[in-house]
C-alpha positions in Angstrom: 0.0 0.0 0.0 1.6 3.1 -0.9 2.1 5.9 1.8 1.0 9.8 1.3 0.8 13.1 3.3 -1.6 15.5 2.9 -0.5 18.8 3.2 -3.1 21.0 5.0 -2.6 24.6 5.3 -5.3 26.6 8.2 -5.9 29.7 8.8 -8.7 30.9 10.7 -11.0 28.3 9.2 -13.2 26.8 12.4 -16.5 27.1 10.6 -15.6 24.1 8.4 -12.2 22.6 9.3 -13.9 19.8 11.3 -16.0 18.2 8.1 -13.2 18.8 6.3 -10.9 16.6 8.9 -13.5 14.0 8.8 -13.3 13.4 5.5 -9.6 13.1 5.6 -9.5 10.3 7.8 -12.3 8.6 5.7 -9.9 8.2 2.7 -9.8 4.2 1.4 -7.0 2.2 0.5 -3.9 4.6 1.4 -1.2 4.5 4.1 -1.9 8.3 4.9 -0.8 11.0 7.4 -2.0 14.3 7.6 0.4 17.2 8.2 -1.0 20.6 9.0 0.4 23.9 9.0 -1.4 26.6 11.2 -1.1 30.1 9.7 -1.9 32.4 12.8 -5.1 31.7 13.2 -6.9 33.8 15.7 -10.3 31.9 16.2 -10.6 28.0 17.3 -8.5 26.6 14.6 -5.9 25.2 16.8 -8.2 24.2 19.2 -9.9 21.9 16.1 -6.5 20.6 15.5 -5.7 19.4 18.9 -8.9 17.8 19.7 -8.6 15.9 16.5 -4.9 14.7 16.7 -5.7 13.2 19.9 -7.9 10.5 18.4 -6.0 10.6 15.1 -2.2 9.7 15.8 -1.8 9.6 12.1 -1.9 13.7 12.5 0.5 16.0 12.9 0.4 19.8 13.4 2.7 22.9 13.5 2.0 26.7 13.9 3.6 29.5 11.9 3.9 33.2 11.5 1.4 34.5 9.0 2.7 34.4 5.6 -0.3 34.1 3.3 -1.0 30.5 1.7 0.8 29.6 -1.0 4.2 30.7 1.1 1.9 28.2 3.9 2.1 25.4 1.5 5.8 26.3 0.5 6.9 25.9 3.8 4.6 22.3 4.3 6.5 20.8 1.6 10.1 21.8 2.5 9.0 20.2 6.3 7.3 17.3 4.7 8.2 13.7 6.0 8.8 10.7 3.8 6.2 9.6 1.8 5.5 8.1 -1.7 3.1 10.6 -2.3 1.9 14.2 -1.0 -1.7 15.9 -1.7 -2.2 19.8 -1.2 -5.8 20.2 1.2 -7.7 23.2 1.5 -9.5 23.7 5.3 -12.9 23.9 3.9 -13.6 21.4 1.1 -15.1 18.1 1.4 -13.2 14.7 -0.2 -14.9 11.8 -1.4 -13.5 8.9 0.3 -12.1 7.3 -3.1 -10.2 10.6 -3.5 -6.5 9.7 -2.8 -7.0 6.1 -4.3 -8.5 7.7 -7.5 -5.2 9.5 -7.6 -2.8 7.1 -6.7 -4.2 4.7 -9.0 -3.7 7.0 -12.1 -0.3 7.6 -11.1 1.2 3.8 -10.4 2.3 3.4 -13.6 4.7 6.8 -14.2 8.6 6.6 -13.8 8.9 7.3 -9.7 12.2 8.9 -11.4 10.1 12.0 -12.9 8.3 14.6 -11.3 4.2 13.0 -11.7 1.1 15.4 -10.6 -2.1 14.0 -10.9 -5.3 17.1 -10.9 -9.1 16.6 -11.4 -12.2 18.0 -12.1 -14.5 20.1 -8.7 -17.7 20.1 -7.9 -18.8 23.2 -6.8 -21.1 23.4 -3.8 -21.8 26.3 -1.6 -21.2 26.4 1.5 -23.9 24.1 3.1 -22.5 21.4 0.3 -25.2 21.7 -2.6 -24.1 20.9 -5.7 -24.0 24.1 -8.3 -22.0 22.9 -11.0 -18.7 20.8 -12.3 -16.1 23.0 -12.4 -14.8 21.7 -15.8 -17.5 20.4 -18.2 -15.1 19.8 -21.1 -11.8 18.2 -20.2 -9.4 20.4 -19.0 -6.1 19.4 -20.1 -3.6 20.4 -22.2 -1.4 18.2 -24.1 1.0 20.5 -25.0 3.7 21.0 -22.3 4.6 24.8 -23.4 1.1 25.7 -22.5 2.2 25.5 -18.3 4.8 28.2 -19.1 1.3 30.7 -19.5 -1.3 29.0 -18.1 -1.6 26.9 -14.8 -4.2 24.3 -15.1 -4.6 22.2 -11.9 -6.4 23.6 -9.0 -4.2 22.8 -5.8 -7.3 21.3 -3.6 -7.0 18.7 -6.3 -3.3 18.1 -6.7 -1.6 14.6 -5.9 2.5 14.6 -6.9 4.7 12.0 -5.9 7.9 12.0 -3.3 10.2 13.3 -6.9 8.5 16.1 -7.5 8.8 17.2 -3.9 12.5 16.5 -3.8 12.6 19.1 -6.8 11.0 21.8 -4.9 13.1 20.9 -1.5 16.9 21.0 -3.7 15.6 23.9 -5.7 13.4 26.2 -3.1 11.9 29.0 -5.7 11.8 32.9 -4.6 8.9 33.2 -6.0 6.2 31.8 -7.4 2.4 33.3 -8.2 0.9 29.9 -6.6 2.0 26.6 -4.5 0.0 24.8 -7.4 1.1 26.5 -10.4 4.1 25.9 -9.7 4.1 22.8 -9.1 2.0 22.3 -12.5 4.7 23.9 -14.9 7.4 21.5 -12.9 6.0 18.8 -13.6 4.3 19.4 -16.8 7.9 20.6 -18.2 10.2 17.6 -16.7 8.2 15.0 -15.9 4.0 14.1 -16.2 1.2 15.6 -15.5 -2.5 13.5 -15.3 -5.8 14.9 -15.3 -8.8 13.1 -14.2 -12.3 14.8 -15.8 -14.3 12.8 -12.9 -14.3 15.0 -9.7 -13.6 13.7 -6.1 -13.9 16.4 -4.1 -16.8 19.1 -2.6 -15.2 22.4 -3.8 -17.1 25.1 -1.0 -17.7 28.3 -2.2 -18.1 30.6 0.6 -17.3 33.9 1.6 -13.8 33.5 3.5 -12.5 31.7 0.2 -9.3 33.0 -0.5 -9.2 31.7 -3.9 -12.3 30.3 -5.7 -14.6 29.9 -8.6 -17.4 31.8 -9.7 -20.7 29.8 -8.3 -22.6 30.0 -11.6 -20.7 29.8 -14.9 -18.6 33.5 -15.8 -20.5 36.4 -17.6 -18.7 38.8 -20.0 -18.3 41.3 -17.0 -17.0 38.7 -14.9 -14.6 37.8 -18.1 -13.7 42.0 -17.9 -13.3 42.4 -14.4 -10.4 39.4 -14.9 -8.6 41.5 -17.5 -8.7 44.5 -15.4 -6.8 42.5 -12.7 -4.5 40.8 -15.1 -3.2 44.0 -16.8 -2.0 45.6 -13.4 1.6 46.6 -13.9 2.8 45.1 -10.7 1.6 41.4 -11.6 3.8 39.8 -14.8 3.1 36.3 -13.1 3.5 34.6 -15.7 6.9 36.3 -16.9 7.9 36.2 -13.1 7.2 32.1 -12.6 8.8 31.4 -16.1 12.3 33.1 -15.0 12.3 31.6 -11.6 12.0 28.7 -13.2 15.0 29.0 -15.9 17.3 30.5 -12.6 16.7 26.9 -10.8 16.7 24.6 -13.3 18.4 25.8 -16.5 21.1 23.0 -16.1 18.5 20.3 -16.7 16.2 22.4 -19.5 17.2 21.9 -23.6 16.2 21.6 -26.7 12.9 23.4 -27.7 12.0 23.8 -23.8 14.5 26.1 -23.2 14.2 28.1 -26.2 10.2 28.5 -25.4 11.6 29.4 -22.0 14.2 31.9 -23.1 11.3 33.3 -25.5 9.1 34.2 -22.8 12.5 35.9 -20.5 13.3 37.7 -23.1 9.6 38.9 -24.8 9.9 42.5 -23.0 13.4 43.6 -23.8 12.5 44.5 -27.5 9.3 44.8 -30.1 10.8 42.3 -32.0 10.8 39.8 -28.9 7.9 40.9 -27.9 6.2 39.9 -31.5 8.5 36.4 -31.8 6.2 35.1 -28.5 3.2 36.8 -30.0 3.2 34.8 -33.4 4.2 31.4 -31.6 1.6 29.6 -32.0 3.2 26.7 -29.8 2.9 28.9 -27.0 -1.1 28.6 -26.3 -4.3 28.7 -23.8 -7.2 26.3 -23.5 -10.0 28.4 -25.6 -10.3 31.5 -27.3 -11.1 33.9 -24.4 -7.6 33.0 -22.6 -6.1 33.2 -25.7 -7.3 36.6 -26.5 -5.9 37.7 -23.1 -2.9 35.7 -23.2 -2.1 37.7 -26.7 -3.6 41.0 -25.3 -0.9 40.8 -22.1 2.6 39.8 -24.5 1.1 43.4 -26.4 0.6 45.5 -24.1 4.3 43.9 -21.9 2.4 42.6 -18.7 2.7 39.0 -19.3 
């Protein structure tokens, strides 16, 4: 039976961590352990935590300075134990019990020598868990690897990667990084595999605390505006930022046509005639038109 941690990251979250907890311990099939990492909560997380790890030895808990989540889940992995395989865990979600096995299952066969992440399909529910929608209803993969260098495709409540991909991130510790799940996506998607599962295994909340989310009915063209407007703040470049951090840790190990995609996207600001190279790539890509549009918009106008 092959072992895995999930990686919980709390802050603040008593209204739900408990269901959430419960449905941890309910997972089928798996050698688990559960390692949290408190954030500063303020309100009866900890107090949650304790209760629960005295009846679940299996559970482990540490608390932190406030640093925001994705530097939360950061830290989680660089203090991670052994394991064959790791699973980032949001505090208010629910998990089917089949969810870790599901994974695991889709995994078994990839090199334990690459960097594997497994991601599925949500179902959306609000926050007294009635269903509102699948989060994907057309697969949501891409098959083309140059696509992670722009756009990030695995939500992290769903991610599963195995003990390689963690030893990546532990040797080469990034600086930044827009998300604990993107980048794990483009790591894995650029040096090892990446496995997408269109059937969904978890209760995705929606709720009002959510620090990130979905919409809770399917995105109007002023939701699809009020998205540009964020992405075309001159502070953000995410996307340029996460595709140099990654060339700075792990150019010895990048060739052929990955590293010239790479050096395409370092290099798209420092002339119009870089800028218009990555525009008229056509291997560089998004899932459907809209993304596209923006992704094309943002090399134009030099916030990529």
């Amino acid at each position: 039976m092959c072992s895995i941690c999930i990686l919980l990251s709390t802050y603040n979250g008593d209204r739900f961590l408990r269901q959430q907890l419960d449905s941890l311990v309910k997972q089928k099939f798996v050698d688990m352990k559960i390692l949290v990492r408190d954030d500063g909560s303020t309100d009866g997380t900890i107090e949650i935590l304790e209760e629960f790890k005295k009846n679940n030895p299996n559970m482990f808990y540490y608390i932190g300075k406030n640093i925001g989540v994705n530097k939360s889940f950061l830290d989680l992995m660089i203090n991670a134990d052994d394991a064959d395989y790791y699973a980032f865990c949001d505090q208010d979600d629910v998990w089917d019990n089949d969810k870790l096995y599901c994974a695991i299952k889709k995994m078994k066969d990839l090199s334990i020598n690459k960097p594997n992440l497994y991601y599925s399909n949500l179902r959306v529910v609000d926050e007294d868990l009635n269903f509102l929608r699948n989060s994907h209803l057309d697969k949501h993969y891409q098959d083309n690897i140059y696509s992670a260098l722009v756009e990030p495709m695995a939500t992290g409540c769903t991610v599963v990667f195995n003990k390689c991909a963690l030893e990546y991130v532990k040797n080469h510790v990034p600086k930044y990084y827009s998300s604990h799940d993107a980048w794990m996506y483009m790591l894995c998607k650029l040096l090892g595999n990446v496995i997408y599962d269109f059937y969904p295994h978890i209760s995705y909340r929606q709720h009002g605390g959510n620090v990130v989310g979905t919409y809770m009915k399917r995105a109007t063209i002023k939701d699809y505006f009020c998205r540009i407007a964020k992405r075309i703040d001159k502070n953000k470049h995410v996307r340029y930022k996460n595709v140099c951090e990654f060339k700075n840790l792990y150019a010895s190990i990048i060739n052929g046509d990955a590293a010239k995609k790479i050096n395409k996207i370092v290099k798209y600001n420092s002339s119009f005639m870089n800028r218009m190279h990555l525009l008229l790539d056509p291997s560089i890509h998004t899932t459907n038109w809209r993304r596209e549009l923006l992704y094309r918009f943002l090399i134009v106008v030099g916030r990529l």
